[in-house]
C-alpha positions in Angstrom: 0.0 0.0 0.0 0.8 3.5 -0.7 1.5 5.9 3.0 1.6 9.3 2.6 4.5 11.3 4.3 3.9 15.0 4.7 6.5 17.8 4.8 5.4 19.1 8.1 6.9 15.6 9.8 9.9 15.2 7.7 10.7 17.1 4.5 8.5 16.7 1.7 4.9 15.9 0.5 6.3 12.1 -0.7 5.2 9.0 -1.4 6.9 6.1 -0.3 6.0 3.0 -1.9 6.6 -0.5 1.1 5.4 -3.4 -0.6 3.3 -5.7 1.1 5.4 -8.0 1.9 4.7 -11.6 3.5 6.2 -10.6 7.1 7.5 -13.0 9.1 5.5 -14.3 11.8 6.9 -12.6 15.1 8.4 -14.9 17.7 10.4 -12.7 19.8 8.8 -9.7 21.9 11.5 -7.2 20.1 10.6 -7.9 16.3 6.4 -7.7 17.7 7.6 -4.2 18.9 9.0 -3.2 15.5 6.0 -4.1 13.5 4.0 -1.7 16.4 6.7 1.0 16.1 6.1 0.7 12.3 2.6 0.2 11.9 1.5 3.7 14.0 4.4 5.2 12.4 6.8 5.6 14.7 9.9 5.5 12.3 12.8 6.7 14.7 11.6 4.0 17.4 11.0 1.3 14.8 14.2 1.8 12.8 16.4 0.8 15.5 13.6 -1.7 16.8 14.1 -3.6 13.5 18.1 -3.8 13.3 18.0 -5.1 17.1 15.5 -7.6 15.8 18.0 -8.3 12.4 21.0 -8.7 14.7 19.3 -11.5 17.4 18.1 -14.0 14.0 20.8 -16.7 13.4 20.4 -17.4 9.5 20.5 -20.6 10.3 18.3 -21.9 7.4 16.8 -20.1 4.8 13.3 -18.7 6.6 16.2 -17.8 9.2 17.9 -15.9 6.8 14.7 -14.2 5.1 13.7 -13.4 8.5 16.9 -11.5 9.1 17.1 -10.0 6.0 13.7 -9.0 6.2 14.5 -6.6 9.6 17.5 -4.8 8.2 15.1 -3.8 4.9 12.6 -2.7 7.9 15.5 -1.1 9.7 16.6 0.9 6.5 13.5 1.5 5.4 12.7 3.5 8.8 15.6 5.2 8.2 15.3 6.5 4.8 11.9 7.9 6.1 14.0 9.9 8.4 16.6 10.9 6.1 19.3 8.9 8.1 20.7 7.8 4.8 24.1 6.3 5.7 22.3 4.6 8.3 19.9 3.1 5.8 22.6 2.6 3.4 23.8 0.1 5.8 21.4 -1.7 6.5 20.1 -1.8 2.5 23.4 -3.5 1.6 23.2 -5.8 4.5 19.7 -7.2 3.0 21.6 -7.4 0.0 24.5 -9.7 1.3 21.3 -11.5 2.5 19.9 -11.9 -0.8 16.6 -10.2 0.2 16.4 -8.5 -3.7 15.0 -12.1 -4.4 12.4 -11.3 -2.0 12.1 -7.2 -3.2 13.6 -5.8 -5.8 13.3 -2.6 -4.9 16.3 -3.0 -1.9 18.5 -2.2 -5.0 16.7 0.8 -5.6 16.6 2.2 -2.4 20.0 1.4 -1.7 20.8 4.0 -4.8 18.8 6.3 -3.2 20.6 6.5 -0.2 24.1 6.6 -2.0 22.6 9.2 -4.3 21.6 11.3 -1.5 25.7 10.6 0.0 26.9 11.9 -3.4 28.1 8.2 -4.6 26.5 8.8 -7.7 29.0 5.9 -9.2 27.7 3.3 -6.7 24.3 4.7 -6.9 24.4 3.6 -10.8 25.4 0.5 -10.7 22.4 -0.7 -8.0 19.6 1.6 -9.9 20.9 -1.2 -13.1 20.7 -4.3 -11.1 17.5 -2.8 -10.5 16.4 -2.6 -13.7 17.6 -5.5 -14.4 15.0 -7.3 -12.4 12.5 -4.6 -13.0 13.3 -3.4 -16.5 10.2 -1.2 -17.0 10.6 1.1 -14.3 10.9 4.6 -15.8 11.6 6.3 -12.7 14.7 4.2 -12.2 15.9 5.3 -15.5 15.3 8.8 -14.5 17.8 8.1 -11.9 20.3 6.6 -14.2 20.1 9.6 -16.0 20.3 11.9 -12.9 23.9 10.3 -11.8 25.6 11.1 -15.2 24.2 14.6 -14.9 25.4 15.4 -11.7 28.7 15.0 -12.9 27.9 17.5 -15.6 26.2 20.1 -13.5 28.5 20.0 -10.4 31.3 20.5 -12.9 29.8 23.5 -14.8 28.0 25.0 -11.5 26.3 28.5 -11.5 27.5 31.5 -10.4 25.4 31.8 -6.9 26.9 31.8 -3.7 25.1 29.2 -1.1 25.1 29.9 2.9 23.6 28.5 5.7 21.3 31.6 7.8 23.2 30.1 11.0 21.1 32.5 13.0 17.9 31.1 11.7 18.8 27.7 12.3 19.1 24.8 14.4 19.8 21.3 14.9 15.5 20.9 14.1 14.3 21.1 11.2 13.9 24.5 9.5 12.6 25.4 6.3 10.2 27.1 3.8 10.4 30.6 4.4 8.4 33.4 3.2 8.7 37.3 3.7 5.8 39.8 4.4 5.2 42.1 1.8 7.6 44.7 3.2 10.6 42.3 3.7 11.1 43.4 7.5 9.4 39.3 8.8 10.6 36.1 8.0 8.2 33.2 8.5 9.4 29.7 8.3 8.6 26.5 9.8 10.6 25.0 12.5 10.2 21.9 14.9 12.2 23.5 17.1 12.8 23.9 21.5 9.3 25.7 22.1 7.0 24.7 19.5 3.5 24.0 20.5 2.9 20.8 22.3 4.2 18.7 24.8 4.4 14.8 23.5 7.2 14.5 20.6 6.4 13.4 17.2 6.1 9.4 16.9 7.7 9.8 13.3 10.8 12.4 13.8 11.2 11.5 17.5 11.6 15.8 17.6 8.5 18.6 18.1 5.9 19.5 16.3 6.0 21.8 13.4 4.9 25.2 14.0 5.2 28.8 12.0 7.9 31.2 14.0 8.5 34.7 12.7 12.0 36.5 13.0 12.6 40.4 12.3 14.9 42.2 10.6 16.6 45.3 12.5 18.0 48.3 11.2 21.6 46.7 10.8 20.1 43.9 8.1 20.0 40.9 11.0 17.5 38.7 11.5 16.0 38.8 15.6 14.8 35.9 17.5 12.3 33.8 16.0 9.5 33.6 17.9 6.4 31.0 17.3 3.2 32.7 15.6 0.9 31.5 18.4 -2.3 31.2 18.9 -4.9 30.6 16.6 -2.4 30.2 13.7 0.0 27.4 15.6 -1.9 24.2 17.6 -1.2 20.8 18.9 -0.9 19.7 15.3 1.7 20.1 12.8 1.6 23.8 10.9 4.1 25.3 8.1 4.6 25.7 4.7 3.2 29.7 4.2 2.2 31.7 1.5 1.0 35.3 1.6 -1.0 37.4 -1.2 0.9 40.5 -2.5 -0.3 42.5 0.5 0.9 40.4 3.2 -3.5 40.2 4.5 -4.0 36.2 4.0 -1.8 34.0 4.9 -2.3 30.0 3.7 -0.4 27.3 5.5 -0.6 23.4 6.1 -1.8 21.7 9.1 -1.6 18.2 9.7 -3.6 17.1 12.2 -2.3 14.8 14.7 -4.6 11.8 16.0 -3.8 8.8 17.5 -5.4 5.7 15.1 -6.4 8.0 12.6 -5.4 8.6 9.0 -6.6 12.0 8.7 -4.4 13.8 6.0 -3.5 17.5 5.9 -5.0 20.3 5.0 -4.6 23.9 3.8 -6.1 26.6 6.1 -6.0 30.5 5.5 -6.2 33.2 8.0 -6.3 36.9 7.9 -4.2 40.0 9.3 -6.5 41.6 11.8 -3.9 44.1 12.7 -1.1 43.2 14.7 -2.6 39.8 15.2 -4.4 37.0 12.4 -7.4 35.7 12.8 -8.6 32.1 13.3 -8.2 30.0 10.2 -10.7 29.1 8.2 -10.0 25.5 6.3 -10.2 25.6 2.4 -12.5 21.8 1.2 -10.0 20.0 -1.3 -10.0 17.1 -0.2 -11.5 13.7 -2.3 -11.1 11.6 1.1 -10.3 12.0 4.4 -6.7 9.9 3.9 -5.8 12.5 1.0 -2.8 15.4 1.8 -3.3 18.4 0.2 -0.8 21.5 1.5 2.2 23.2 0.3 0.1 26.9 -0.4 1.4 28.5 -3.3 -0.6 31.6 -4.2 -0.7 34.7 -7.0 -0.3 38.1 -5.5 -4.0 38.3 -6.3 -4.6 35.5 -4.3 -7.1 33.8 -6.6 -4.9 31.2 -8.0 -4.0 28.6 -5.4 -1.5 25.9 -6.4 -0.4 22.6 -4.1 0.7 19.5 -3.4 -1.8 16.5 -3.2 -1.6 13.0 -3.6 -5.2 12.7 -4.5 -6.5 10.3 -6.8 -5.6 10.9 -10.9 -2.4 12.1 -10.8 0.7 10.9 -12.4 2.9 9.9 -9.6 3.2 9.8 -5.7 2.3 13.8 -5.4 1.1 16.2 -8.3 0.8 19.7 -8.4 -2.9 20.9 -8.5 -4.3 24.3 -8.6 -7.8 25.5 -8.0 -9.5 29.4 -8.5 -11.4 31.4 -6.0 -14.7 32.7 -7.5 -15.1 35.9 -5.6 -18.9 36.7 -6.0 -19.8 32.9 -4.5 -16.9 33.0 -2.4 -15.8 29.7 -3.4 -13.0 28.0 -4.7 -13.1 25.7 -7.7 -12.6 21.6 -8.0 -8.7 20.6 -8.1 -7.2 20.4 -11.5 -3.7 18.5 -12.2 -1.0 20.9 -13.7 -0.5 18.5 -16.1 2.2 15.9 -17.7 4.9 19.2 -18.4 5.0 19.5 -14.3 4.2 16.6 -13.1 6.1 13.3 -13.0 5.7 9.7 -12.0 7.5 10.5 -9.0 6.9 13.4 -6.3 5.9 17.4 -7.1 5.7 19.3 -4.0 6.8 22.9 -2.3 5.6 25.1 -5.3 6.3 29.4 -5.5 5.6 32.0 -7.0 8.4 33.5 -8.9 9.1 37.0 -9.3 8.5 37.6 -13.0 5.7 35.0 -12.7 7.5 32.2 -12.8 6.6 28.2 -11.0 9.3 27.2 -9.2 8.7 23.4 -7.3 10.9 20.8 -6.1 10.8 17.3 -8.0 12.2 14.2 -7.4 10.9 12.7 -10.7 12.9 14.3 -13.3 16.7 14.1 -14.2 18.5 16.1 -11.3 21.1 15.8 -9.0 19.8 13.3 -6.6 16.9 14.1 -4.1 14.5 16.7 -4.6 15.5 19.4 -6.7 14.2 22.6 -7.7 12.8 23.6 -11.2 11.8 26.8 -12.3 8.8 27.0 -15.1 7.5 29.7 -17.1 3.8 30.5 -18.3 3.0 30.4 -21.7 0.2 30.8 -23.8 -3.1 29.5 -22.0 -3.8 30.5 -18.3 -1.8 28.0 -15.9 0.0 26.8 -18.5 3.7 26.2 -18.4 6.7 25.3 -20.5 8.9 22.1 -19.8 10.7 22.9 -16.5 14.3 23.9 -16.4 16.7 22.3 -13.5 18.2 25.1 -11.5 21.2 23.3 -11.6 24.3 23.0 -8.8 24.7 25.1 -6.7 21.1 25.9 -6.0 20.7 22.0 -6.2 22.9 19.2 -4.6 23.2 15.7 -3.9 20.5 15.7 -1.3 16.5 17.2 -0.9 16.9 20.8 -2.1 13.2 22.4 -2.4 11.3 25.7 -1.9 12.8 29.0 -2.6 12.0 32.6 -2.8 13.8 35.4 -3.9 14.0 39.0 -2.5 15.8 40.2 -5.4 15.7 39.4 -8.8 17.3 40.1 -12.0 21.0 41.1 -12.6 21.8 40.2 -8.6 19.2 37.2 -7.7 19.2 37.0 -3.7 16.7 34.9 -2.1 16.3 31.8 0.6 16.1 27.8 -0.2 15.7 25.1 2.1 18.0 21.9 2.4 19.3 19.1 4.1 22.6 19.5 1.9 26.0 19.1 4.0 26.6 21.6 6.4 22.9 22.0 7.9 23.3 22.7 11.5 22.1 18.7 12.4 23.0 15.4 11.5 19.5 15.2 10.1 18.3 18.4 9.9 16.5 20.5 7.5 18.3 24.0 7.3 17.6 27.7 5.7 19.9 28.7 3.0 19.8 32.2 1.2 22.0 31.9 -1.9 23.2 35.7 -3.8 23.9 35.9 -7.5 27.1 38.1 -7.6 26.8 40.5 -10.6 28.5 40.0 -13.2 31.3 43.0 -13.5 32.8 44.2 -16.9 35.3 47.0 -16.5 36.4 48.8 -19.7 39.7 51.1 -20.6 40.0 52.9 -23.4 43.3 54.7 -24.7 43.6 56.8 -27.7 47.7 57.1 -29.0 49.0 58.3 -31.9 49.1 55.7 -34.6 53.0 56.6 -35.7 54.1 57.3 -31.8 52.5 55.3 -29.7 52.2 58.6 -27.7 48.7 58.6 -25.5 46.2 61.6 -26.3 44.9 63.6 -23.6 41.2 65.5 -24.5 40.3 63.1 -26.9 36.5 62.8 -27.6 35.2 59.4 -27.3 31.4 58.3 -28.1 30.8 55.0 -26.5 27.4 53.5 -27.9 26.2 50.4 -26.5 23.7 47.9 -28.1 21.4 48.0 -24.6 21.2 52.2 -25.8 23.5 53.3 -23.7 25.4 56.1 -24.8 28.3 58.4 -23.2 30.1 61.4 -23.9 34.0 60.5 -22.7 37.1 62.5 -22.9 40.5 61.1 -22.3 42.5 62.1 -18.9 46.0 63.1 -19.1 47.4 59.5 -19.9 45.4 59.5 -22.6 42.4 56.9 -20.8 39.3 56.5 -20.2 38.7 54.2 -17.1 35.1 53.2 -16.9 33.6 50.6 -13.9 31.0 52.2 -11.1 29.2 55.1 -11.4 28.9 57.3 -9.0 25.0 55.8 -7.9 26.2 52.0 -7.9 24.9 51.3 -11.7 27.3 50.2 -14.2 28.8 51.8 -17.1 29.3 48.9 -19.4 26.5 45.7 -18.3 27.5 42.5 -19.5 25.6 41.1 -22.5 25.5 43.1 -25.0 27.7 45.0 -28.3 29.5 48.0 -28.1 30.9 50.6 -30.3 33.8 53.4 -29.9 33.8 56.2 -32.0 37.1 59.1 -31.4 36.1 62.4 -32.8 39.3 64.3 -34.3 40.9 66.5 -31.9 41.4 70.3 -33.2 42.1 69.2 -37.0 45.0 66.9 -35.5 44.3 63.4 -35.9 41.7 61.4 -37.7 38.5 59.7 -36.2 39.1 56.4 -35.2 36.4 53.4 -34.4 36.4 50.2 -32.4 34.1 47.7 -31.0 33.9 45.1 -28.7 31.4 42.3 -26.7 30.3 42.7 -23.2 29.2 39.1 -23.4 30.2 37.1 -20.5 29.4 35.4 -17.9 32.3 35.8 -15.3 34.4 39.6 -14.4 35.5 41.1 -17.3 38.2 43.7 -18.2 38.4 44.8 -21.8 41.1 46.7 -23.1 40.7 49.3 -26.4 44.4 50.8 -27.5 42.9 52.8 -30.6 44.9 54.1 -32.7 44.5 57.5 -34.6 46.5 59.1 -37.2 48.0 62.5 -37.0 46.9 64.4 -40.5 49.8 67.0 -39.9 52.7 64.2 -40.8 53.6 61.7 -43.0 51.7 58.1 -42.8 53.8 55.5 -43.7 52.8 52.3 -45.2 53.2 48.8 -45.5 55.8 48.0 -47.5 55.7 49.0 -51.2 58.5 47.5 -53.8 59.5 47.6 -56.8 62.2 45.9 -58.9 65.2 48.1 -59.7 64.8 51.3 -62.3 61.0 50.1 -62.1 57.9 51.6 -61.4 55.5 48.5 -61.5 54.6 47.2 -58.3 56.3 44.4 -57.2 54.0 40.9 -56.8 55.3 37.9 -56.1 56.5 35.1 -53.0 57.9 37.5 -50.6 56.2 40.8 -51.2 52.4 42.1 -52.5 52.9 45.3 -52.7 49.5 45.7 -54.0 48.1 44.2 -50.3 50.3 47.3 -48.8 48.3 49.7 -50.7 45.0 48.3 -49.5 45.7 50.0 -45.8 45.3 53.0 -47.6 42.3 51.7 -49.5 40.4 50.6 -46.0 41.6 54.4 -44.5 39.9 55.9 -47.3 37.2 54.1 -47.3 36.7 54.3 -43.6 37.0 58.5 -44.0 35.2 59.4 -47.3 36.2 63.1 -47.4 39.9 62.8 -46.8 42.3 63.7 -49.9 45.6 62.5 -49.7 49.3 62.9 -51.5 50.9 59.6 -52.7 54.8 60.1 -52.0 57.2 57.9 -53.5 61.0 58.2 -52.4 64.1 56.5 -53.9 67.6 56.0 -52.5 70.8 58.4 -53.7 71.9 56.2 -55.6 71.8 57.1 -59.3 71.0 61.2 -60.8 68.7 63.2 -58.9 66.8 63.8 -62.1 66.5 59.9 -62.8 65.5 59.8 -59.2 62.6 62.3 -59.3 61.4 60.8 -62.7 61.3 57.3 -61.2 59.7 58.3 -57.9 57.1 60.1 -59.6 56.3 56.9 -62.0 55.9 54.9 -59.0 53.5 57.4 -57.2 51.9 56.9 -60.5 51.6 53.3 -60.0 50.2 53.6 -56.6 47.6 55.9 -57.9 46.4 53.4 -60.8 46.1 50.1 -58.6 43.8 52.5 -56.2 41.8 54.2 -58.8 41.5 51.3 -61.9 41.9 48.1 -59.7 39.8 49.3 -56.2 37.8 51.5 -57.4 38.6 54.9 -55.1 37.9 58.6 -56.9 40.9 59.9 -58.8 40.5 63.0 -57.3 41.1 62.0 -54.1 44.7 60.9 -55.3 47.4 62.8 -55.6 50.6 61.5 -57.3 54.0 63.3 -56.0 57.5 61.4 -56.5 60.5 63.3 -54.0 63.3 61.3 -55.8 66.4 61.4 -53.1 65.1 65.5 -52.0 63.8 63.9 -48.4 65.9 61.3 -46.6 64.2 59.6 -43.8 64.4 60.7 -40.3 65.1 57.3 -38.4 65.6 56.2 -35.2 67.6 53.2 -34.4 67.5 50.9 -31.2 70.0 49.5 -29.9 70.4 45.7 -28.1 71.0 48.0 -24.7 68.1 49.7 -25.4 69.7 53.1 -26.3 67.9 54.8 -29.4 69.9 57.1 -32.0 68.2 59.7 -34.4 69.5 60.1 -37.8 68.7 61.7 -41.2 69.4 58.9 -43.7 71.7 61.2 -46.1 73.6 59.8 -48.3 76.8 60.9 -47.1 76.2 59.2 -43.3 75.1 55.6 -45.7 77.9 55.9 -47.4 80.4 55.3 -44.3 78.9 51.8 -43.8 80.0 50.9 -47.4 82.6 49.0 -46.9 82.7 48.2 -43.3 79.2 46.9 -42.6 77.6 46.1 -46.1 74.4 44.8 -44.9 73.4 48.3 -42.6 74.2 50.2 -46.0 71.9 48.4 -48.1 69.0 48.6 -44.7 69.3 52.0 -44.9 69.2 52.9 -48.5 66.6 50.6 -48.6 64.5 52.8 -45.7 64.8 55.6 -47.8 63.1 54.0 -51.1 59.7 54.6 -49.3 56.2 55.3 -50.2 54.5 57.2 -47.7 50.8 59.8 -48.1 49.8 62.3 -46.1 46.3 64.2 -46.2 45.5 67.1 -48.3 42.2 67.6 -47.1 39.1 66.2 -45.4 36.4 68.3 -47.2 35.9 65.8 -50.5 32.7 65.5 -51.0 31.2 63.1 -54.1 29.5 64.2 -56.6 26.3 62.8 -57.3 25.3 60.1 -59.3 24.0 61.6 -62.8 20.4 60.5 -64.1 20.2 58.2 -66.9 19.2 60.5 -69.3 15.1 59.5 -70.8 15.1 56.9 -73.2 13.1 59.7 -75.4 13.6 63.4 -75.9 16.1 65.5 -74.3 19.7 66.5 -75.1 22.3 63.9 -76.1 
């Protein structure tokens, strides 16, 4: 049979499937106490009931053995109930060594579950297969099969969040499910803590009941001491799992009711504010049968859509989500209706909220995950409450054991907000802990430098336009190193925010230099420093070029396995093309060797040649071209580095290449070679392009 374990006694709204299996008869007073502990669900009693009751049979034949076997799967069935999973783990693989899988399959299975929920995801494979092996059918085994190869995956590629346990909220109890009031100054959470209503213990946990406690914030940002809700809202019965409307006037929770011999399930109840103080609850009828659990409140700020947990009859698994409407005029809420296959699984759906853009967010142990309950985030589309395929929030948000119900206080480029866990580190062995987890932003800090193209030298009071894809847009101007350092702004907000495309445009600077442009991609998901060295050219010198050849006494432009000279000339083509006004002189230079009049004629050929590739073979205006060969008239100015590091400045004259004639040959050709250079430098930047004449009528007019 089916027994329905709500989240107000342990952790979540499961279902745990025990088969009904042909117990031993009882001969001994300690295994009749076992099946009592059991049987009125007492786990905690009955769990170590059982392995007492394991450990006195002697497997001396094989009902001996069965019989033995038979407690420890008892034993560590008690303990998985209470989450004591290396406990259960034990006593799983001792059935095993038993050979009680002959008996029930399913020891394999829970025995994965156990490891799973220790992080052995490796161990916990191979018994979810032996599983299958005797069960082949069972889809949520595969599920499981799936989830241990993806934990490897997530846990290795984990979000950015930042997980910590609220040590001041918690204790060695269990604590969980929290929910703010609408100004974010109470926390409300549920908690079986020292003080909870009631004297007995719970038979199941062996701690206190659960009840609602509240802590406030103060003015430094700490929580206070949580103190119980009280009466009417807390009772001898279990209470917890809150939701509040936008306004913070109803509040719906879970009660379980607590009777001896009785399988009354729980129930959702809703109170409201009457002032300081709430009023008694009123129950909400969802119920098909008394045995039924509904609870887990999740509610719209306008309060008229109410989602839960329930394990009533046609679902798909041990508990579905179900919502219902509230019909305001009749004051009445609808019949249940299942979320549907895209939520729901055939395992366990519970602990649903309401995200902050409208967003589901529930905890699942029925779809590929890290192990446990995990939380899943889904997203309405099209029809009313209905939602896409649900996305796994991944590690760290999720781990290897039950991670469920969360809220966020903040939400979009900084997420901060609270989830509940058992995960390593809660403040018990067993106990179920508040976490808030904090999305660090993602930084991107940008530095821009404008130099001069031929220098290197930085330029102070440049104008920079920085444009960015999200329609940002700011007026910069370089500081004395030439830089523009751009992180915070002076209210907290960013300059540059990850994500998007950026452009750089550098206005000329008092008819100096030319504008430059740059872009780049704010795209990332971790801090981020870009760097932009732009480069501008100064129009009051010379720009020199890539290098331009040509074989000796020749003016044609020199092609061929070492040197394209025409691919040189194309940096002038893009410049141009880049700055449509601009007007520049070609100037082609030769070495002294040879007459100054075969020189100048040769230089001026070349300048020629220049001129034809750009106009005839690219394309660019004539009259933006201006042929000019120097012949030897301007030797270069060059400056030489030595291995020390020293520099020298020379003019290239003839006379000072001559001296390395004889006693360095190679440095004379190097420098007569620096001076046969082709360099431009711009006329003017008001070209403008004439327009494009009509095609004159086909009929009529002048010719």
């Amino acid at each position: 049979m089916k027994s329905f374990k709500s989240v107000l006694t342990l952790i979540a709204v499961l279902v745990f499937s025990v088969s009904a299996l042909a117990q031993p008869a009882n001969t001994r007073n300690y295994s009749k106490e076992a099946d009592q502990k059991w049987r009125s669900g007492a786990y905690s009693e009955a769990a170590e009931a059982f392995k007492l009751a394991s450990e006195k049979v002697n497997p001396k034949n094989s009902k001996a053995r069965l019989k033995k076997a038979y407690y420890a799967y008892m034993s560590a069935t008690c303990y998985r109930l209470l989450h004591q999973h290396p406990a259960a783990e034990e006593q799983y693989e001792k059935a095993i060594l038993l050979r009680y899988q002959e008996t029930e399959p399913m020891v394999y299975y829970y025995l994965g579950e156990m490891q799973m929920a220790q992080c052995k995801h490796d161990k916990a494979k191979g018994n979810y297969q032996q599983y299958l092996k005797l069960v082949p059918g069972d889809e949520i085994a595969k599920v499981r099969i799936e989830s241990c190869d993806k934990y490897k995956e997530a846990t290795s590629n984990p979000t950015k969040h930042l997980v910590s346990n609220v040590t001041k909220l918690n204790t060695k109890e269990f604590d969980y499910c929290t929910v703010m009031n609408s100004r974010g100054t109470e926390m409300y959470f549920s908690s079986s803590r020292t003080g909870s209503t009631g004297e007995a213990l719970d038979p199941i946990t062996g701690q206190n009941f659960m009840d609602i406690w509240v802590s406030k914030i103060d003015r430094k940002n700490n929580w206070g001491t949580p103190e119980p809700l009280g009466d009417p809202i807390n009772t001898g019965d279990n209470e917890g799992t809150i939701a509040f409307d936008a306004r913070g006037k109803k509040m719906w929770f879970t009660r379980c009711p607590v009777l001896e011999k009785t399988n009354i399930g729980c129930e959702i109840w809703v109170a409201e504010k009457k002032g300081r103080s709430w009023s008694a609850p009123t129950k909400i009828e969802l119920k098909d049968s008394d045995s039924t659990h509904v609870g887990h409140p999740c509610v719209n700020p306008d309060g008229n859509l109410l989602i839960f947990s329930s394990n009533m009859a046609g679902g798909y698994g041990g508990t579905d989500l179900w919502y219902v409407t509230y019909d305001r005029r009749n004051d009445e809420w609808s019949l249940p209706e299942n979320l549907g296959p895209q939520i729901n699984s055939p395992g366990n759906e519970a602990f649903p909220t309401w995200g902050p853009e409208g967003e589901l967010f529930y905890a699942s142990d029925g779809m590929v995950g890290l192990g446990g309950l995990d939380i899943y985030k889904a997203s309405r589309v099209g029809e009313e409450n209905k939602w896409e395929k649900p996305v796994n929030l991944g590690a760290p948000l999720n781990s290897c054991r039950d991670d469920y119900h969360i809220i966020y206080t903040e939400h979009g480029k900084i997420e901060r907000g609270y989830i509940s866990s058992n995960r390593n580190g809660s403040k018990g062995d067993h106990s179920q802990d508040i976490w808030d987890f904090y999305l660090p932003p993602v930084l991107v800090d940008v530095m821009i430098l404008v130099s001069d193209q031929e220098t290197g030298v930085p330029i102070p009071g440049a104008k920079v336009n920085l444009i960015g894809s999200d329609g940002s847009n700011y007026n910069l101007t370089t500081d004395a190193s030439g830089q523009i350092n751009l992180s915070e702004k002076a209210n907290g907000d960013r300059y540059v925010e990850p994500g998007y495309t950026w452009t750089i445009e550098v206005e000329g600077q008092e008819a100096i230099y030319l504008p430059g442009h740059d872009a780049f991609s704010s795209v990332t998901e971790v801090n981020t420093r870009i760097i932009r060295d732009i480069k501008v050219l100064n129009i009051k010198k010379p720009i020199r070029l890539p290098e331009i050849r040509y074989d000796l006494g020749k003016a044609s432009l020199q092609v061929n396995d070492s040197v394209n000279s025409k691919d040189s000339l194309n940096y002038l083509y893009d410049l141009m093309i880049e700055n449509p006004n601009i007007v520049v002189e070609l100037m082609a230079h030769t070495d002294c060797r040879g007459s100054n009049a075969a020189n100048k004629t040769l230089s001026q050929r070349r300048a020629d040649s220049c001129v034809y590739y750009l106009v005839v073979e690219k394309g660019l205006a004539a009259e933006r071209l201006v042929p000019a060969g120097y012949g030897e008239e301007q030797p270069l100015e060059y400056t030489e580095v030595s291995a020390e590091g020293d520099s020298t400045t020379m003019v290239l004259k003839c006379d000072y290449i001559n001296k390395f004639k004889r006693s360095d040959k190679a440095k004379f050709e190097h420098y007569h070679q620096l001076n046969r250079r082709t360099e431009c430098r711009i006329l003017s930047m008001d070209y403008v392009a004439p327009e494009p004449e009509e095609n004159p009528s086909p009929e009529g007019g002048d010719n």
